[in-house]
C-alpha positions as protocol buffer text, in pm:
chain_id: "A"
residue {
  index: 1
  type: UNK
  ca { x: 0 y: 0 z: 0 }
}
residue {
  index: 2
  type: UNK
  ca { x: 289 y: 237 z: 121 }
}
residue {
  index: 3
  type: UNK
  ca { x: 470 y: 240 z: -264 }
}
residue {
  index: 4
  type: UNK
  ca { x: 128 y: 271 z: -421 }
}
residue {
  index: 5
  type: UNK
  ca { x: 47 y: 573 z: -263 }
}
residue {
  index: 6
  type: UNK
  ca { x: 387 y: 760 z: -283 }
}
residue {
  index: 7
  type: UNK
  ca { x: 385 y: 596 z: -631 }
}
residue {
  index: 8
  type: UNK
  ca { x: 27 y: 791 z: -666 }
}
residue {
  index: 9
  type: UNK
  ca { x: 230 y: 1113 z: -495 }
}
residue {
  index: 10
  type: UNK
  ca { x: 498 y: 1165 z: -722 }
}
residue {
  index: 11
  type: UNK
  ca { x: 297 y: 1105 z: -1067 }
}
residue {
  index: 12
  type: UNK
  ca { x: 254 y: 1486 z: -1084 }
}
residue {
  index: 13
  type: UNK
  ca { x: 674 y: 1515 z: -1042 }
}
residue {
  index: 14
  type: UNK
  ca { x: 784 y: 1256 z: -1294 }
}
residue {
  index: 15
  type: UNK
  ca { x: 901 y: 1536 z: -1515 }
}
residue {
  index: 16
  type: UNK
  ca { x: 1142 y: 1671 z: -1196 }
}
residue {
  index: 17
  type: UNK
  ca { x: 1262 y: 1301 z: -1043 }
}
residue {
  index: 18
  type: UNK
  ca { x: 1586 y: 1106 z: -1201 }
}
residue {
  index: 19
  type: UNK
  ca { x: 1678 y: 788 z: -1035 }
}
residue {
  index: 20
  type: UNK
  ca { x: 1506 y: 571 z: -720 }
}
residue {
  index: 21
  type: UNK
  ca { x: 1257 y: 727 z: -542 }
}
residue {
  index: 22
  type: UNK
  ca { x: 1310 y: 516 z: -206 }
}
residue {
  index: 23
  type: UNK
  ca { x: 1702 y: 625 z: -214 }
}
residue {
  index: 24
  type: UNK
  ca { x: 1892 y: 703 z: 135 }
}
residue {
  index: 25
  type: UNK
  ca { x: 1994 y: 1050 z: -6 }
}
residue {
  index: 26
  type: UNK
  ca { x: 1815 y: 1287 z: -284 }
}
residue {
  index: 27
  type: UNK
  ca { x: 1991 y: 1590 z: -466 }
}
residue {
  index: 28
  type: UNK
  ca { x: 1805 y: 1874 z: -488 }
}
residue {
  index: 29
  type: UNK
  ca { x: 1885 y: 2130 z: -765 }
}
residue {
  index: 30
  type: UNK
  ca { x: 1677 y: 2456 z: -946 }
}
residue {
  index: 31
  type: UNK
  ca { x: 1803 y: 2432 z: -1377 }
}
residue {
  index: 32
  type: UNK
  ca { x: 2066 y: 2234 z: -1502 }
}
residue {
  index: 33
  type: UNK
  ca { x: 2287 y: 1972 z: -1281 }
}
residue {
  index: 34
  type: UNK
  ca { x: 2613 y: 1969 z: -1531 }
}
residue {
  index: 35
  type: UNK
  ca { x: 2727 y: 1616 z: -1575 }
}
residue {
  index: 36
  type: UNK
  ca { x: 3055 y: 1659 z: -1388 }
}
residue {
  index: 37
  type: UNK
  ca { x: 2853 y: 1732 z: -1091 }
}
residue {
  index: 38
  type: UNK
  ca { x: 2641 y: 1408 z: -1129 }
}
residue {
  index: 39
  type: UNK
  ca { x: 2955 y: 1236 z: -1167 }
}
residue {
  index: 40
  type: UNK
  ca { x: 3147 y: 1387 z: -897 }
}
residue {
  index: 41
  type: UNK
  ca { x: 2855 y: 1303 z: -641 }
}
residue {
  index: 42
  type: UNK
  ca { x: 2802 y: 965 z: -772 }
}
residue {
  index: 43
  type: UNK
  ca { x: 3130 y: 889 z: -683 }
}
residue {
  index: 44
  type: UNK
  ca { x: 3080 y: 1050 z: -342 }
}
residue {
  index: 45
  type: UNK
  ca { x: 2788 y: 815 z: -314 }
}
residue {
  index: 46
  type: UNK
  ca { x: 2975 y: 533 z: -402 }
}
residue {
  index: 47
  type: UNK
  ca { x: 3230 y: 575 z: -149 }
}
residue {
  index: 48
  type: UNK
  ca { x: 2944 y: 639 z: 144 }
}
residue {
  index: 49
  type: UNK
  ca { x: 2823 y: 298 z: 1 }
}
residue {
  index: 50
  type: UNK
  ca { x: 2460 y: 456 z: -78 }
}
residue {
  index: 51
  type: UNK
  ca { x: 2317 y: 182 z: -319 }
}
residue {
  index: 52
  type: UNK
  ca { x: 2042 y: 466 z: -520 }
}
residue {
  index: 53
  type: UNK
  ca { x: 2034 y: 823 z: -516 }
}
residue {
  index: 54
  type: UNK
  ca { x: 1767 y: 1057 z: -654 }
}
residue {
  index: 55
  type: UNK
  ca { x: 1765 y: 1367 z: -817 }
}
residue {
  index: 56
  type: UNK
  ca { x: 1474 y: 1623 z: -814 }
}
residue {
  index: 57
  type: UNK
  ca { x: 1493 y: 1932 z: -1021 }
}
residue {
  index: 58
  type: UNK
  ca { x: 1346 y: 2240 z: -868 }
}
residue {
  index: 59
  type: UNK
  ca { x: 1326 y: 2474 z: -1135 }
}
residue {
  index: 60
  type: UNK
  ca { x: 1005 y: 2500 z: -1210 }
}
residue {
  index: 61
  type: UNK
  ca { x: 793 y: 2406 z: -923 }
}
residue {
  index: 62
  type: UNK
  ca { x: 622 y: 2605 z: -676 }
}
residue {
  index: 63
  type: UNK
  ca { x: 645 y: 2647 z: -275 }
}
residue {
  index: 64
  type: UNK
  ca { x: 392 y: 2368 z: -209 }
}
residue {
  index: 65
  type: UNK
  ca { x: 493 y: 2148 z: -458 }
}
residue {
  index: 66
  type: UNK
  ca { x: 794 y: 2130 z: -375 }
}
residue {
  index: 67
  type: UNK
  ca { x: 741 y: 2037 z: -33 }
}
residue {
  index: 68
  type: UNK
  ca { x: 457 y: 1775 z: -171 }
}
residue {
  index: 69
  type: UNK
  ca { x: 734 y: 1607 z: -344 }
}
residue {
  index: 70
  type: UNK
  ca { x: 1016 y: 1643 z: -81 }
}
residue {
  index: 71
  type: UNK
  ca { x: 773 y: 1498 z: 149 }
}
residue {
  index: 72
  type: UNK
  ca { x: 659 y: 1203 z: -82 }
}
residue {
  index: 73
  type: UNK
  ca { x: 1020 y: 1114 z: -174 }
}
residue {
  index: 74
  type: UNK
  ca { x: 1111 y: 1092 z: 193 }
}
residue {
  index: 75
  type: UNK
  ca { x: 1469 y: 1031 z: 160 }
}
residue {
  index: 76
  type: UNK
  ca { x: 1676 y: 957 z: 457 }
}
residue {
  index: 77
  type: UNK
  ca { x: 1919 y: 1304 z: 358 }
}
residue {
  index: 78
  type: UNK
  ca { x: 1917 y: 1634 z: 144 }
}
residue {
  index: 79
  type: UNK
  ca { x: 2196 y: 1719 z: -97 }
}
residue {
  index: 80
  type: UNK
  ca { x: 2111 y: 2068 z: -214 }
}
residue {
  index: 81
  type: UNK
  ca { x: 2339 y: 2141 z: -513 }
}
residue {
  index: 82
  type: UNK
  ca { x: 2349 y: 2527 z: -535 }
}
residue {
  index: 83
  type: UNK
  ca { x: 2238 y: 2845 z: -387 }
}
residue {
  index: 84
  type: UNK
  ca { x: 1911 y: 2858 z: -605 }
}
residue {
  index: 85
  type: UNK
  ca { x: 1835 y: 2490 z: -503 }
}
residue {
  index: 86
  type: UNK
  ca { x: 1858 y: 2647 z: -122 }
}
residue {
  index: 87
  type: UNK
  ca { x: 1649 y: 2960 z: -214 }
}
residue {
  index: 88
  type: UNK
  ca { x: 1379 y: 2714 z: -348 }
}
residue {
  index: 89
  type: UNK
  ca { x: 1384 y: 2547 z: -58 }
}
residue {
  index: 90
  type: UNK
  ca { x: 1421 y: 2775 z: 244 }
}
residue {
  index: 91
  type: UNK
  ca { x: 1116 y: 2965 z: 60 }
}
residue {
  index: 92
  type: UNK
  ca { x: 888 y: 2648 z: 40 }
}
residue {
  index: 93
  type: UNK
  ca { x: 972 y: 2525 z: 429 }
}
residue {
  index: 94
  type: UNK
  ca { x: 1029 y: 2880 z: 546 }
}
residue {
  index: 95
  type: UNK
  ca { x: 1343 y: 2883 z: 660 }
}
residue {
  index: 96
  type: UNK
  ca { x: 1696 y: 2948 z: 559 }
}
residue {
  index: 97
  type: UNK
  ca { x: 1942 y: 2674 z: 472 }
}
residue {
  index: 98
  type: UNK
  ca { x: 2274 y: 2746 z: 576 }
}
residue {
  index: 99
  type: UNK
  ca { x: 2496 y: 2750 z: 228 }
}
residue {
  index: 100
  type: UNK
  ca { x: 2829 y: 2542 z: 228 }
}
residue {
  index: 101
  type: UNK
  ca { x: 2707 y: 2378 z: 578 }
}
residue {
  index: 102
  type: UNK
  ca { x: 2511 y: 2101 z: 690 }
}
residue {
  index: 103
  type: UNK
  ca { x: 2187 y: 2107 z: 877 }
}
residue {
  index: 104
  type: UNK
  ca { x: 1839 y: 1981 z: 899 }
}
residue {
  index: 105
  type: UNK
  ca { x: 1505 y: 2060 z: 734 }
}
residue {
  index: 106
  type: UNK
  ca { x: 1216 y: 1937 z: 940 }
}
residue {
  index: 107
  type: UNK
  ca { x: 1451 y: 1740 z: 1135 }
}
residue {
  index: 108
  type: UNK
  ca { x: 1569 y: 1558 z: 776 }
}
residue {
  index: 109
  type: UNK
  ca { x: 1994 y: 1596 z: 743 }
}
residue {
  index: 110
  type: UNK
  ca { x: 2089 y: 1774 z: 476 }
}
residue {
  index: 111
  type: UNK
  ca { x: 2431 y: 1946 z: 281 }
}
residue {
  index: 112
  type: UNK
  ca { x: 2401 y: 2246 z: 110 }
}
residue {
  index: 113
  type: UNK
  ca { x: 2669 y: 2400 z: -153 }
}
residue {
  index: 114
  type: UNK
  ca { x: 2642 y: 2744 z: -264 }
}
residue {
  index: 115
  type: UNK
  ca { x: 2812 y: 2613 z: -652 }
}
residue {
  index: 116
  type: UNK
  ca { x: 2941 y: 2268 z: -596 }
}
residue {
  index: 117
  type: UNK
  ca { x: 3007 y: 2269 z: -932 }
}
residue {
  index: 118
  type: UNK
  ca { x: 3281 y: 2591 z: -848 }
}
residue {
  index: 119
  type: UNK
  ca { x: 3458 y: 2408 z: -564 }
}
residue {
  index: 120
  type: UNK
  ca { x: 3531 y: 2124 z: -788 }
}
residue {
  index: 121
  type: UNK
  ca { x: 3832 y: 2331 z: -898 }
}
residue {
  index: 122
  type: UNK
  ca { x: 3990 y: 2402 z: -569 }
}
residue {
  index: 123
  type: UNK
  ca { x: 4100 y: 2100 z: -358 }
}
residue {
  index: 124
  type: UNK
  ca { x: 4041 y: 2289 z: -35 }
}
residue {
  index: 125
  type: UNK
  ca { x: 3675 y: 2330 z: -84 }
}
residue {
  index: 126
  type: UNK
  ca { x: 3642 y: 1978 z: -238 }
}
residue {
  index: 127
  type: UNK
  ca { x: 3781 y: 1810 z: 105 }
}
residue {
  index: 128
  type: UNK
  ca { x: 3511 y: 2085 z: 245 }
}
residue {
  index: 129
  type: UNK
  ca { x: 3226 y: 1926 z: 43 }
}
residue {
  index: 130
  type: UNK
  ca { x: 3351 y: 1570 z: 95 }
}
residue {
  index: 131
  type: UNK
  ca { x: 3357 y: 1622 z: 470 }
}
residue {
  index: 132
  type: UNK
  ca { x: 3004 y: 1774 z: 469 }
}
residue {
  index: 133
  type: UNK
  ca { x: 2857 y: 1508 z: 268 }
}
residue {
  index: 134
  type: UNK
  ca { x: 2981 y: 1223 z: 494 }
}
residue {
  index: 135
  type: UNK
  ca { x: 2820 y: 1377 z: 779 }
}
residue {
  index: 136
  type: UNK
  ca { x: 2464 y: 1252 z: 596 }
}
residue {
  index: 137
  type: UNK
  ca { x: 2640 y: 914 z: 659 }
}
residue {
  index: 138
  type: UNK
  ca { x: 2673 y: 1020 z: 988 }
}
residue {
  index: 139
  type: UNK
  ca { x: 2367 y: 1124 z: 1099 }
}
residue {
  index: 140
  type: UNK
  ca { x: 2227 y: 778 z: 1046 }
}
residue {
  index: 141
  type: UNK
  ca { x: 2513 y: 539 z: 1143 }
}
């Protein structure tokens, strides 16, 4: 019953959802999610030995749908890739997210980047983002 209705939830958000919608950890972006970002967090996943990870574009939904589909994707942990992602966010929950930190949303873990795709070119803030993903591992150890 529980799949059917979150199955029944997240019709309206096909067009926003990439990957398993009962993964440990979702990314959360607003536009485009370049493919070196995909890959570099897929490899972060891999290493934090999450099995499926979602991915729910932002862009174009509005304050309650985007917690609707937060809510029915439940994951266990936020990734929010970017400072729009965040603004989406903090706007629907009302609340700010603290960029290039980790915190919680409604008591869910989460790690928010300001332009992960930026710090990907400085080691220093790529051991930053490496450190503040594997405290979603953390969290639920």
């Amino acid at each position: 019953m529980y799949s059917q209705a979150k199955a029944e939830q997240l019709a309206p958000f096909e067009h926003a959802v990439d990957g398993d919608p009962d993964a440990f950890a979702c990314v959360v972006y607003a536009g485009q999610l370049a493919d070196v970002v995909r890959t570099a967090l897929e490899a972060s996943f891999i290493r934090l030995e999450y099995d499926q990870v979602c991915y729910a574009n932002l862009a174009a939904l509005e304050p309650g749908q985007v917690i609707a589909l937060v809510e029915a994707l439940d994951p266990m942990a936020l990734v929010v890739v970017g400072r729009d992602a965040a603004s989406v966010l903090g706007e629907a929950y009302r609340c700010q997210l603290a960029l290039d930190d980790h915190g919680t949303l409604l008591g869910r873990p989460y790690a928010a980047f300001a332009s992960f795709e930026e710090d990907m070119d400085q080691p220093k803030l790529k051991q930053r983002n490496w450190a503040l993903l594997k405290t979603l591992k953390a969290s639920h150890a």
